[in-house]
Residue, then its C-alpha position, 0 to 999 in steps of 0.5 A: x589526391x582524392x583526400x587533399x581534394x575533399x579537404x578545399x572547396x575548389x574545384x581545381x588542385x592546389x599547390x601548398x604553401x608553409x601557410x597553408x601546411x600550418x592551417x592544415x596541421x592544426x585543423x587536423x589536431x583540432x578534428x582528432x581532438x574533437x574524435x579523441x572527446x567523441x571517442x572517450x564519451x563513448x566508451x564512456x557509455x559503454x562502461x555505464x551500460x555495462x554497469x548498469x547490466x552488471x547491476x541488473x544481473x546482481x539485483x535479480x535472481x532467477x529460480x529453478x525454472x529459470x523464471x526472473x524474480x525481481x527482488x524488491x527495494x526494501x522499506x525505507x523506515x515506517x515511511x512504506x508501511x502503514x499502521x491500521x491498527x489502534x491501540x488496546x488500551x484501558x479507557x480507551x479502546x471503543x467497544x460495542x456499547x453492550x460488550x466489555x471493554x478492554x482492561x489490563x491489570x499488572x500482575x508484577x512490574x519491577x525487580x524480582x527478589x528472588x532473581x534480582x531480574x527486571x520483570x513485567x507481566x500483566x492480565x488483560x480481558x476484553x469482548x470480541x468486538x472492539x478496537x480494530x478486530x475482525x468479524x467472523x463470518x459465524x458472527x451474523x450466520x449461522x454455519x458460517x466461518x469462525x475465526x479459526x476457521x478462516x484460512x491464514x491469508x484470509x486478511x492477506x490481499x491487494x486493498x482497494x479503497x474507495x473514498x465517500x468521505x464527501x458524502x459522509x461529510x454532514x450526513x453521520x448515517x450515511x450508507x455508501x451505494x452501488x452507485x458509489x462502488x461504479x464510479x470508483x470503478x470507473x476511475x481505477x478500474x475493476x475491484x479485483x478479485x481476491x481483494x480485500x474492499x475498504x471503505x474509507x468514510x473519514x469517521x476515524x477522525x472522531x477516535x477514540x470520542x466515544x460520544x463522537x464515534x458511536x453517536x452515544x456514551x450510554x449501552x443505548x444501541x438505537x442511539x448509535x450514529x456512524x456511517x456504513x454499507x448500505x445493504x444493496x451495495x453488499x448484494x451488488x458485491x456478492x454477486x458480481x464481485x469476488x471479494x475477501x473481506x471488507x473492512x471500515x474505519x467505523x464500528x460496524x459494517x452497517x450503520x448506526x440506525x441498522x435494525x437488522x444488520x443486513x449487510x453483515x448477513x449478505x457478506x456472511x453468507x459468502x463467508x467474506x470477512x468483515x474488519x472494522x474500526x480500521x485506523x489510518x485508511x487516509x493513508x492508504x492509495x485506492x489501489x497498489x497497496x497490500x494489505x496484511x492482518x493477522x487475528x487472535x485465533x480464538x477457536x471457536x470465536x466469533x471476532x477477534x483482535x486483529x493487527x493489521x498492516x498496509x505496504x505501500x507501493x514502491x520501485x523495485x530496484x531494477x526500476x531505480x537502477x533504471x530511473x537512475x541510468x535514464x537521468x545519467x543517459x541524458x546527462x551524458x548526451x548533452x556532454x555529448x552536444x556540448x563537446 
C-alpha cells in the first residue's frame, strides 16, 4: 500500500469509492500525459543534437594529422569582399604631378573581316606611380627590394586600420604620430606582427578632384597638400613593431610639404612596403580583416599597379550552426515550460 499511501494527504488508509476510482483514473492520464510531452520533448532534443552533431562532423574536415579544419562559410555576394582598388582609366587616374599619366588606345573594337569574330584589344602606358600601386623598397633606398623581388605574400596579411580622419579633418598637412599608433593600440591591442598598417586619413574622399587630392592641378610639387606619416611615427614602427607593409588612402606615405621624403626612407630600409592611394579604407574594421594585393611584376621596378582586395570577417559555419542550435535550444525549453 505504500503508493496509495504517497497518492492522499492523509495520515491514515482510505477505502475507495467509484468517486474516488474516477478521480484517480483521470489524474493518472493526466500525469502519463504530462510525461508522454516530457518524454516527446526530449527525444525531441535529442534528434536535434544529433543533428546538430551530424551537421558539425560533415562541416569540418580533419587532415592527415588529424587536426580539425573548420571550413569557413563562403561569401555571400560582394557584401564580404572589399574592393580597394581604383580604376585606371584615362583622365582620370591621379599620378604624381611629374609622372605620365595612364592612357589606353583601341588598337581594334569591332568584327574582325577575316573571322567574322567579335574582338577587342587595346594599348596602355603609364608611370609606376599612380592610381593604387605599390612603392618598391628600392624606390627611396638604395639596395633595397624592387618589386620583383618582394615575396609573393608581401601584401597578403591580417590589416590593422587606424582612423585619424578627425585629426585631418581641418588640418590637409596632417602628419599622423606615435602618439596617434598607442592610443589605437590601447584600444584594440597590439599591431601584429606581419601585419600590413594602414592609415585611414578620410582623403579618398576628394578622388579623383585632382586639384582637391593633391592640393594642385599644375606639375608644382611644393604645392602639394595631403595628409601622411609623420617621420617619427615610421622610426617608432620600425623599431618596435614588425610590420610588412603600410598602406594610405592619400598619394604618398609622407605628406604633401615633405622635402626629404623621410618616412619612405625610414620604412624602406626594412624593406617594409609602401601602397598608396588605397581606396575603400572607410570600409574596412581596425582588425579582423585580411588583406590581399597582388602587383604588376615589373622586373626591376620601382612601384607598380597593384590590385588589392579586403575579406571581411565572417562566422565559420560551425559557429552559424552553433548560433542557430542555441536559438532552437532555447525555443524548445520554453515549449518545455509551457508544457
Amino acid at each position: 500500500m505504500p503508493f496509495l499511501w504517497s497518492l492522499t494527504s492523509f495520515n491514515e488508509p482510505f477505502s475507495w469509492g467509484i468517486p474516488d476510482i474516477v478521480f484517480f483514473d483521470k489524474w493518472v492520464d493526466d500525469i502519463w500525459y504530462k510525461r508522454r510531452c516530457l518524454l516527446f520533448q526530449i527525444g525531441n532534443m535529442a534528434h536535434g543534437i544529433n543533428v546538430l552533431v551530424l551537421a558539425m562532423v560533415a562541416m569540418t574536415r580533419v587532415d592527415a594529422t588529424g587536426e580539425a579544419l573548420q571550413m569557413f562559410k563562403p561569401p555571400a555576394g560582394d557584401r564580404n569582399i572589399i574592393d580597394m582598388t581604383y580604376d585606371f582609366a584615362v583622365n582620370e587616374t591621379i599620378y604624381w604631378p611629374t609622372a605620365n599619366p595612364f592612357n589606353m588606345t583601341v588598337v581594334f573594337k569591332g568584327i574582325d573581316p577575316s573571322s567574322g569574330v567579335y574582338y577587342e584589344g587595346n594599348n596602355f602606358c603609364a608611370a609606376e606611380h599612380g592610381g593604387t600601386h605599390i612603392d618598391a623598397p628600392a624606390h627611396f633606398y638604395r639596395g633595397s627590394w624592387v618589386v620583383d623581388h618582394i615575396p609573393v605574400d608581401g601584401v597578403i596579411g591580417d590589416a590593422v586600420v587606424v582612423d585619424v580622419t578627425a585629426k585631418v579633418s581641418g588640418h590637409e598637412d596632417y602628419q599622423a604620430t606615435e602618439l596617434d599608433l598607442r592610443v589605437w593600440e590601447e584600444k584594440h591591442g597590439r599591431i601584429p606582427d606581419g601585419g600590413i598598417l594602414f592609415l585611414y586619413t578620410g582623403w579618398g574622399r576628394h578622388w579623383p578632384n585632382k586639384e582637391r587630392y593633391l592640393g594642385t592641378n599644375t606639375n608644382n610639387t611644393s604645392i602639394l597638400h595631403f595628409p601622411g606619416l609623420h617621420p617619427d611615427a615610421a622610426k617608432w614602427l620600425v623599431e618596435n613593431r614588425k610590420i610588412k607593409a603600410f598602406g594610405i588612402d592619400a598619394a604618398s606615405l609622407d605628406y604633401g610639404q615633405t622635402k626629404t621624403f623621410k618616412t619612405h626612407t625610414t620604412l624602406f630600409e626594412k624593406n617594409i612596403v609602401g601602397i598608396e592611394n588605397v581606396a575603400n579604407l572607410d570600409q574596412l574594421p581596425p582588425t579582423g580583416a585580411m588583406v590581399i594585393g597582388l602587383p604588376m611584376k615589373i622586373r626591376g621596378g620601382s612601384g607598380a599597379p597593384l590590385r588589392i582586395i579586403g575579406l571581411l570577417p565572417q562566422p565559420t559555419r560551425l559557429a552559424a550552426i552553433y548560433h542557430a542550435a542555441t536559438e532552437w535550444l532555447i525555443l524548445s525549453i520554453a515549449l518545455l515550460i509551457l508544457a
